[in-house]
N, C-alpha and C positions, 0 to 999 in steps of 0.2 A: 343445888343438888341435881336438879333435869340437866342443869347444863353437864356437870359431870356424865349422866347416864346418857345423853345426847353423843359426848364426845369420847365416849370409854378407851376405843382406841387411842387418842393420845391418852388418854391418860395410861393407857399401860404401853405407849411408848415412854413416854416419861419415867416411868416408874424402872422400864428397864435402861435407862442413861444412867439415871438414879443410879440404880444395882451395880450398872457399871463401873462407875466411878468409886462407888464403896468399894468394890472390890480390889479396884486400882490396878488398871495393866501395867503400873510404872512400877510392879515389883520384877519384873521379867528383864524390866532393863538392869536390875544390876547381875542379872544371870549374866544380859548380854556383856556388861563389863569384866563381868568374873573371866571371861568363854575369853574374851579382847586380850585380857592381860596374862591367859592361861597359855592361848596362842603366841602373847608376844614375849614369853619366858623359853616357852619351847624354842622358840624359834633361836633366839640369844644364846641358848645353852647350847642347839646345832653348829652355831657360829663360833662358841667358845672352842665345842671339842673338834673343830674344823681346822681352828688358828694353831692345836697343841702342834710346837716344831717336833722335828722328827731330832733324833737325839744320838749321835757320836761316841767313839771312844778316840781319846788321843794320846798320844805316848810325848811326852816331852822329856828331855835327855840333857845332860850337860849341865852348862854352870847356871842350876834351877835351886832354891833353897830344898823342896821335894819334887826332884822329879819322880814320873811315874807314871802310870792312867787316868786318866781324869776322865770323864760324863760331864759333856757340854752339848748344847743344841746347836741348832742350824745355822742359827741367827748369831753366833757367836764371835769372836775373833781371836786370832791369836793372843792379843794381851788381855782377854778374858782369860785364855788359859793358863796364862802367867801369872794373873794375878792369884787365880784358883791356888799354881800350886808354890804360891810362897812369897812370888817375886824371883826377881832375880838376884845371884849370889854375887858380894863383891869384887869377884874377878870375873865374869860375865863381860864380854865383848856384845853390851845391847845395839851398838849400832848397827850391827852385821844380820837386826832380825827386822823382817817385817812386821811390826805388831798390827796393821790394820788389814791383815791378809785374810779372809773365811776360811773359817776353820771344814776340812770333811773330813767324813766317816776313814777312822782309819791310820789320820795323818802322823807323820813324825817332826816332831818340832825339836832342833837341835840349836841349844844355845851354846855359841863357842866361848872361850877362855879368851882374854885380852890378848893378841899376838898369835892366834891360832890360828894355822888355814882352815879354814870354815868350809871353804869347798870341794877342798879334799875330803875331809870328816862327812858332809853332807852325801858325796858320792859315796863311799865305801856305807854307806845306812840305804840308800840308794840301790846299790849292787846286792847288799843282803839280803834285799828285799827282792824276788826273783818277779815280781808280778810287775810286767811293764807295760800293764795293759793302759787304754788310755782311758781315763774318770771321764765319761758323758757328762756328768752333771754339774762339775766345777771346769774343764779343759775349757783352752783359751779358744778361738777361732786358729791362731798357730798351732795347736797340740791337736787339736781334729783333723788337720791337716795333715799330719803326719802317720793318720788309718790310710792303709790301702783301699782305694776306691771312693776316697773324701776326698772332696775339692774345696775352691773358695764357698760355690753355691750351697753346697750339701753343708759344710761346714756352718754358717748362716745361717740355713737351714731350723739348722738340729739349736744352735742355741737361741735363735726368735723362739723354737717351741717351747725351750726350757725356762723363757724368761715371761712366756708369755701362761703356761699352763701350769709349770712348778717341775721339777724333782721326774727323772725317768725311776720308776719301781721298779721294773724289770726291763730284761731286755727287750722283748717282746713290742715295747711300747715306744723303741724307736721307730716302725710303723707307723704310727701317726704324724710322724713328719714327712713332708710333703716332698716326693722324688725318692724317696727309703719303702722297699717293700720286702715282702719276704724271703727271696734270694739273696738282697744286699742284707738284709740282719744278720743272715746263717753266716755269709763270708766276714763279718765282721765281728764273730762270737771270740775270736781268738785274740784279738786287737783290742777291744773294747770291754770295759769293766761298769759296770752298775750295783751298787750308788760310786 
């Protein structure tokens, strides 16, 4: 017992290790897991509503069992839309479509009849359509080419950006491609269509 009253201090060191231990700071850790896996949902669920594609209307025409408008996304294809709207009918000239073409905002897909000029029929849908602006976000490096005051480089240009950052939203946001500033957007407002 003197030893005890000798060494009091450890002994109410001990006594508070003791306390500490009953109390157990390893309740804190599953805060911290909760906090980990609260984080790592959040985060997933940012990622999910980041991946949602952006979403189309398409018009498909001709020998289609229901042609009409169809709601397809981004990531789509033409024989996604085909198959949406039926398949094709059996007079349907399907070699004359490109089924693995991306679908965009807008598009008219025309399946012709067996024996039909296809590219007549394609132009006169073509012509009725009076907007000849050119699509930034699906045009080839040839079809950019064809805006006044686009070259090979510009052309390049604009689809490294589009491939490398996604989708122009507006026009505005041709700007951030590299030799494009705000004089060359305004003169290309009339040439150029977004999405």
């Amino acid at each position: 017992m003197s030893w005890i009253i000798k060494n009091w201090y450890l002994v109410l060191v001990v006594a508070a290790i003791l306390l500490w231990l009953l109390i157990d700071p390893s309740r804190e850790e599953p805060n911290e897991v909760a906090d980990q896996i609260m984080e790592e949902n959040n985060s997933e669920m940012l990622e999910e509503e980041e991946l949602v594609p952006t979403e189309y209307k398409i018009d498909i025409k001709g020998e289609i069992k229901n042609p009409g408008v169809y709601q397809v996304t981004e990531n789509d294809r033409v024989e996604d839309v085909i198959h949406l709207a039926g398949g094709f009918s059996s007079n349907a000239d399907n070699q004359m479509i490109n089924l693995a073409e991306r679908v965009y905002d807008e598009m008219v897909i025309y399946v012709p009849a067996k024996g039909e000029n296809a590219e007549e029929k394609q132009q006169v849908i073509d012509t009725g359509n009076d907007d000849q602006q050119v699509k930034v976000n699906i045009a080839s490096i040839e079809e950019m080419q064809t805006i006044p005051g686009i070259g090979e480089v510009k052309a390049n240009a604009i689809i490294e950006y589009r491939e490398t950052y996604g989708r122009f939203e507006k026009l505005e946001d041709l700007t951030k491609v590299s030799g494009i500033g705000d004089k060359t957007v305004e003169k290309l407002e009339e040439y150029v269509r977004i999405p």
